[in-house]
C-alpha positions as CSV (number, residue, x, y, z in Angstrom):
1,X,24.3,1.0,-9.0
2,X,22.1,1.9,-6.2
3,X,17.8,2.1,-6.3
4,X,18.3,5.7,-6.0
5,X,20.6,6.4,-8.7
6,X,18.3,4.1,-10.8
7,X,15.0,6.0,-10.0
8,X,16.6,8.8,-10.8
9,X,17.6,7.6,-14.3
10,X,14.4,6.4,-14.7
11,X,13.0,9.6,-14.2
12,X,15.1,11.6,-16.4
13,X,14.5,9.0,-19.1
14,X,10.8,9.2,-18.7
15,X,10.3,13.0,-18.5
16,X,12.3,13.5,-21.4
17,X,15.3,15.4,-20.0
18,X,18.0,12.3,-20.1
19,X,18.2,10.4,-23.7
20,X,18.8,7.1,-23.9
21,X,21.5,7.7,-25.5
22,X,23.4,9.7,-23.2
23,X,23.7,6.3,-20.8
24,X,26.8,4.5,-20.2
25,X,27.0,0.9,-20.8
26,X,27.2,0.5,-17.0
27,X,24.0,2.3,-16.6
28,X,22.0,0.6,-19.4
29,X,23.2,-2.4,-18.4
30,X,21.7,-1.7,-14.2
31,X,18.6,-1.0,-15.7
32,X,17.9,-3.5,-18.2
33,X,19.2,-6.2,-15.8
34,X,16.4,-4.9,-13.4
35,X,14.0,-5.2,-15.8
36,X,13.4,-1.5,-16.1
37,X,14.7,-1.0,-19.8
38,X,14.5,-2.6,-22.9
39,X,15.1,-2.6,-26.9
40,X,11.8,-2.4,-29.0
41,X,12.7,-1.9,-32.8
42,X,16.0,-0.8,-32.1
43,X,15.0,2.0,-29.6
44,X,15.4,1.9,-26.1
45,X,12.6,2.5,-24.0
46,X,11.3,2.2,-20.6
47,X,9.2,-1.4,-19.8
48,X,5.9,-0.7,-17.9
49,X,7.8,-2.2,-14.9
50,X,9.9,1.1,-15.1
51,X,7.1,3.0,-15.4
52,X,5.6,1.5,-12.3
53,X,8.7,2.2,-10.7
54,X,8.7,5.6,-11.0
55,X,5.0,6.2,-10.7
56,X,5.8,5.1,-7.0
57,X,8.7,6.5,-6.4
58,X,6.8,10.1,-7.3
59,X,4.0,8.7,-5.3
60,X,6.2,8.1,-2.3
61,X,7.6,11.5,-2.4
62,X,4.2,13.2,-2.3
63,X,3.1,11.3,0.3
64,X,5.8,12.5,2.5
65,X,4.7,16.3,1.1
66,X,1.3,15.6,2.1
67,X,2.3,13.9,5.8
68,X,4.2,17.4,6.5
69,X,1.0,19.7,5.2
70,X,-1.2,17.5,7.0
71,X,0.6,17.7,10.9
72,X,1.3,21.5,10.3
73,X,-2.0,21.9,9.5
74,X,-3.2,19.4,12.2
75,X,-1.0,21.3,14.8
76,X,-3.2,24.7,14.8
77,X,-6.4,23.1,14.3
78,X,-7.0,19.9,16.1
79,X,-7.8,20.7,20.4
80,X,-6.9,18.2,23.1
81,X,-9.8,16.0,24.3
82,X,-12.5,16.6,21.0
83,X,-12.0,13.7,18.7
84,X,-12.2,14.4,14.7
85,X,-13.3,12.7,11.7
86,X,-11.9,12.8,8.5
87,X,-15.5,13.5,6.6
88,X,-18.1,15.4,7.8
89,X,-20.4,13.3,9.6
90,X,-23.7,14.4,11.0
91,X,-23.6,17.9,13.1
92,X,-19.6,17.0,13.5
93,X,-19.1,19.0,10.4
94,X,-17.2,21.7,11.9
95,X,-14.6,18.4,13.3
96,X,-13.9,17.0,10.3
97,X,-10.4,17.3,8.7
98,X,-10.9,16.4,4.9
99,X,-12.8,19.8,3.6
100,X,-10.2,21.9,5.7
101,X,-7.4,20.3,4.2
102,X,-9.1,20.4,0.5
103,X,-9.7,23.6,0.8
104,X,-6.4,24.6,1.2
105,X,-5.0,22.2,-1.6
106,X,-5.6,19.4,-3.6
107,X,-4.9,16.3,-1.1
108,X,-7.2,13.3,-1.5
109,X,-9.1,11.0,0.8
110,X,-6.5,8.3,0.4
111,X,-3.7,10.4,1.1
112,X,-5.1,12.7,4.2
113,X,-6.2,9.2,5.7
114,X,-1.9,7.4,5.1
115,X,-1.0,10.8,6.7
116,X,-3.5,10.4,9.4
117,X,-2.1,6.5,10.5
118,X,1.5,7.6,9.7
119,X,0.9,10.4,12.5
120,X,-0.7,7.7,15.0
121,X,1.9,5.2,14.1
122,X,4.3,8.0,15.3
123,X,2.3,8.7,18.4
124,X,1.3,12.1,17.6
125,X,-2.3,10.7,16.8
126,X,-4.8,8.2,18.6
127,X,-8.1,6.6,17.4
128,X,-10.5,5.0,18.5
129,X,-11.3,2.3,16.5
130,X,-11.3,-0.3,18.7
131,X,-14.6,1.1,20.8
132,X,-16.3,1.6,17.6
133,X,-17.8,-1.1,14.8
134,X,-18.6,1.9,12.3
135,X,-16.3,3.3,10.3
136,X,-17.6,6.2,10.2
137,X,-17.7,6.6,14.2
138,X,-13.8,6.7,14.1
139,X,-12.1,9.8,15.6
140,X,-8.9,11.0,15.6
141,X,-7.8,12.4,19.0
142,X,-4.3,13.9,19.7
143,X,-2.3,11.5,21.2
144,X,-2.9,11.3,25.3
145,X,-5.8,13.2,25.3
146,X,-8.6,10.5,24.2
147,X,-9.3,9.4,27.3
148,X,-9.6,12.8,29.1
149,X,-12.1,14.1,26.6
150,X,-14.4,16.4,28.0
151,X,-18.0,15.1,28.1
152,X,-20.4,17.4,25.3
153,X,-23.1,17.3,23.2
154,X,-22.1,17.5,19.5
155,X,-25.0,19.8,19.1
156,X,-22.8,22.4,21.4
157,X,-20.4,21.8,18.6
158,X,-22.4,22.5,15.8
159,X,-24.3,25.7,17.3
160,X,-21.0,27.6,18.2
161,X,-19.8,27.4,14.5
C-alpha cells in the first residue's frame, strides 16, 4: 500500500468518516506495520505518530494553497526594480507584503515567508540577503530586476501613498 493511500486512510480514520472497522486486514495491517495504528483496550486507534502524519500531510497541502494565493497575489502587486519586505518596516510600509496578504485571508508569517523562498527557489523571486546583515533589511525583488532598481528615497514612497 502506497503513502498516499495510507494518508488518506489516516485521514478518514481521524475525522471520523472511515471506522476502523470498515478496514481490511490488508489495510490494518499497512498501517499498524508503519506504526500508524494500534490496539488500546481492544479498540483501534490512531498512535500520535499517525496523528503527526496527518497533521503534515494537511500542512503540506495548505502550503501549496497558500504558495498559489501568495504568486497571484504577488503578480498584481509587486513592480520591477522596488524591493519588498514582508513586515512593514520604517516608511516602507506601503512595500510590505504581510498586511496585504492578511488582509485578504488568514496566511501567517511562517507560511507567506515558505511561499516567499519557494517562489525564489523557482526563480520568480530574488533577495537580497547577501548585501545585508539585518534581517529586517531583506527585500524581495522580482526575479531580474534587483539589480536595475531605480535609485529613490523611501520617503518618495511613503508620501505618494
Amino acid at each position: 500500500m502506497t503513502t498516499t493511500q495510507n494518508l488518506s486512510l489516516l485521514t478518514s480514520l481521524t475525522d471520523g468518516s472511515k471506522a476502523p472497522s470498515r478496514l481490511t486486514a490488508a489495510q490494518a495491517v499497512a498501517l499498524t506495520r508503519a506504526g500508524h495504528l494500534d490496539i488500546s483496550s481492544g479498540r483501534v486507534v490512531v498512535t500520535s505518530k499517525g496523528q503527526r502524519a496527518v497533521a503534515r500531510s494537511a500542512k503540506k497541502v495548505r502550503q501549496a494553497r497558500v504558495n498559489q494565493a501568495v504568486a497571484a497575489f504577488l503578480g498584481d502587486f509587486m513592480k520591477p526594480g522596488i524591493g519588498y519586505s514582508v513586515k512593514p518596516q520604517g516608511r516602507s510600509a506601503a512595500r510590505a507584503v504581510l498586511p496585504w496578504l492578511q488582509s485578504k485571508s488568514d496566511i501567517t508569517r511562517d507560511e507567506c515567508l515558505n511561499a516567499l523562498r519557494a517562489l525564489r527557489d523557482a526563480d520568480v523571486l530574488e533577495t537580497n540577503t547577501a548585501e545585508v546583515r539585518n534581517n529586517c533589511q531583506i527585500r524581495w525583488f522580482l526575479a531580474g530586476t534587483r539589480e536595475t532598481a531605480p535609485v529613490s528615497d523611501e520617503s518618495d514612497v511613503a508620501d505618494a501613498s
